[in-house]
N, C-alpha and C positions, 0 to 999 in steps of 0.2 A: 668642197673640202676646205675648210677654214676659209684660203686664202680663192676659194673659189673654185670648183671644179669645171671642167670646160664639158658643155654639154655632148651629147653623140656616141651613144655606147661606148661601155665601159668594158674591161675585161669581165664576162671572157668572151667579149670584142674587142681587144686589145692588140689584137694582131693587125701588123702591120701590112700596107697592103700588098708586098710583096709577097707574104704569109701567106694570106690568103688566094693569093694565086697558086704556087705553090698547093696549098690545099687543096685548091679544086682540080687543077692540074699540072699533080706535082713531081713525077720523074718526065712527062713532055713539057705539065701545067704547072814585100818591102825592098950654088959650085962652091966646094970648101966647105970648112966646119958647119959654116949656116944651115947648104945643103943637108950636110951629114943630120944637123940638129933637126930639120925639117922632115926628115925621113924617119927616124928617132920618134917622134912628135906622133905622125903620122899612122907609126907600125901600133904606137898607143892605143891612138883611135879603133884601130883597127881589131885588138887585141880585147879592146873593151865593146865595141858593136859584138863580136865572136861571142863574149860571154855571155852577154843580153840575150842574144838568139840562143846559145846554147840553154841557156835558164828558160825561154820561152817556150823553146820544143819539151823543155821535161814538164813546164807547169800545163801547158795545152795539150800534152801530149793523148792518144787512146786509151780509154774505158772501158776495158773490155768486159771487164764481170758487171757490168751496169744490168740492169733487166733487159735493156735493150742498149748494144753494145753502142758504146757514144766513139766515133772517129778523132783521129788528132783532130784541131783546128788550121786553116791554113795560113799560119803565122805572116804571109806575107800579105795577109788582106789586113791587117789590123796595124794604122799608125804605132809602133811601141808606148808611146805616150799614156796608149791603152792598157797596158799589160797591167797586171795585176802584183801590186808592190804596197810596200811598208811606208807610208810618207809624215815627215810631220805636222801634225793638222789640231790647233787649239781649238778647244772645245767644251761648253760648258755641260755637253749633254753626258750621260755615264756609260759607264764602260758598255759596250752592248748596243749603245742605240747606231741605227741606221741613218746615213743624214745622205738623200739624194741632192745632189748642186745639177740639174738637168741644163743650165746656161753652159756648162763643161764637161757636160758627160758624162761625168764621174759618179760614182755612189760610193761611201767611205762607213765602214765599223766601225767602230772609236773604239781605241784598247785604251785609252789611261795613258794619263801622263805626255799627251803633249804626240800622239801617236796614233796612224790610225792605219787599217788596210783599207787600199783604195783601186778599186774598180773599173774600167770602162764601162760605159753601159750606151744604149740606143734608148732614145723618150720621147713626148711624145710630141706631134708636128705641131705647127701652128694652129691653131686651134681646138688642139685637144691637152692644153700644157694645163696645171694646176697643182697649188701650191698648198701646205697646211700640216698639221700633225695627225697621225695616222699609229698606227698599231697591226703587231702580225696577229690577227683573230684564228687564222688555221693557215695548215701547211701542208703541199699535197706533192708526192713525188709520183711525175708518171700522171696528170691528173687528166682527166675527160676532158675537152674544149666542148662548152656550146656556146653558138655564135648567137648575140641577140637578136630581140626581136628586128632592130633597125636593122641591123645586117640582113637580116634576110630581108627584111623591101629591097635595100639597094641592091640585094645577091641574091634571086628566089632558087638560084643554084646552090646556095649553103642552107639552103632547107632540106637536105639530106642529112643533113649535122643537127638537124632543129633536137634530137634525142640525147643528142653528144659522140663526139670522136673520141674514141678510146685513144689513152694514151699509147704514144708510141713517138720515134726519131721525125715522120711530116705532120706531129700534132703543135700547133701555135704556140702549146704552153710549156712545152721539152720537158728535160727530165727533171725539173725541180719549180715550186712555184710558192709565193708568199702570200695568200691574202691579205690584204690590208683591211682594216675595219676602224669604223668612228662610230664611239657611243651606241657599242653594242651592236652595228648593222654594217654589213659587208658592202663598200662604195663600189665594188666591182672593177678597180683596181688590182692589180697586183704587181709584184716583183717575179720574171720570169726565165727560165733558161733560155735563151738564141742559140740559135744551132749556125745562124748566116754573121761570119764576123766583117764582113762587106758595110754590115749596118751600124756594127759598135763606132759610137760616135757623131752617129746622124738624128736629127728627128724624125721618128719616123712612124711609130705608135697611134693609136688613140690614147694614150694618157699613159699605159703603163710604162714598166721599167724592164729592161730587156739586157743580163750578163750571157758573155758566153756561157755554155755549159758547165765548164769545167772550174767559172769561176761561182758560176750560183750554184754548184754543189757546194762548193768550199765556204759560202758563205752561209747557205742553208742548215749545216751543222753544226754551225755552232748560232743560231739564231732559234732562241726556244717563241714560242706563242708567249703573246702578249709583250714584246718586244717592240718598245717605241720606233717610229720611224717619223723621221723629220723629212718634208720636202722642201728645199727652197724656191723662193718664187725663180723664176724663169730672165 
């Protein structure tokens, strides 16, 4: 993909391999004035961690009318750094485009003007990282996973999936997913819901892009097909 795509299945062998365990066997398988001023200071800190978390349980909070009911997240696996916020981010690309920074984690929507919402996300490991311009070709909520051909040599136990796993809360690709596509054809990439916030932050993928749920809903609704998305190299 442009800047190179790293070989080894691609989504929808995207899943990481903790995923995939999971998958196969998946419910077994965070003195004097001075003093005064320094407590003062302090109760600050404190006051402003309270709101962070207090904002973080209403943004991750439960999904209950989803098709399949999405759980809060548990806020204290996810660095805050991860949370999902308003930052400002210069940008030549237009309102709407997607721009993955995978060396940071992050994935950011450009709203204009100097402005962007910015993501945590988990990408993908060494050797599956790749870089280049991309597009959303289709969008699938709730969609089937099948694992490819290479996964199945290396897993002849995810040749039960060779059909596809219907969507559901232990399917790889959770409740929201982005294709990506270049010049008309699907690179088997995508951008996808995590349901494991243990991972936001890590590489951990064969190549795709992985938000918690709650955040790649919020971001899949307002992102129509055909929606550029920019990767940065690694």
């Amino acid at each position: 993909m442009g800047g190179g795509k790293a070989g080894g299945g691609g989504m929808d062998g995207c899943a990481r391999p903790g995923d995939r365990a999971r998958l196969l066997h998946r419910r077994s398988f965070l003195a004097g004035a001075s003093a005064g001023l320094g407590a003062l200071g302090l109760g600050g800190c404190a006051t402003s961690d309270g709101l962070i978390l207090a904002e973080a349980r209403r943004t991750y909070g439960p999904m209950p009318d989803e098709k399949f009911a999405i759980p809060a997240v548990d806020i204290s696996k996810v660095d805050p750094k991860f949370y999902r916020r308003t930052v400002r981010y210069e940008s030549k690309e237009a309102p709407g485009t997607i721009v993955v920074d995978p060396s940071n984690f992050y994935v950011y929507r450009i709203e204009g003007e100097g402005s962007a919402t910015r993501y945590g996300a988990n990408v993908g490991r060494d050797g599956f990282l790749w870089s280049g311009d991309a597009y959303v070709g289709r969008k699938s909520e709730w969609a089937t996973w099948t694992p490819p051909k290479e996964m199945i040599r290396r897993q002849p136990e995810a040749a039960k999936y060779a059909r596809g796993m219907p969507g559901g809360l232990d399917n790889p690709l959770g409740a929201r997913t982005l294709h990506l596509y270049q010049n008309g054809a699907y690179t088997l990439y995508t951008i996808y819901a995590s349901s494991d916030p243990e991972t936001i932050g890590t590489g951990i993928t064969s190549g795709c892009v992985g938000l918690l749920s709650q955040d790649m809903i919020h971001l899949y609704a307002q992102t129509p097909v055909k929606t550029k998305v920019v990767v940065l190299p690694a």
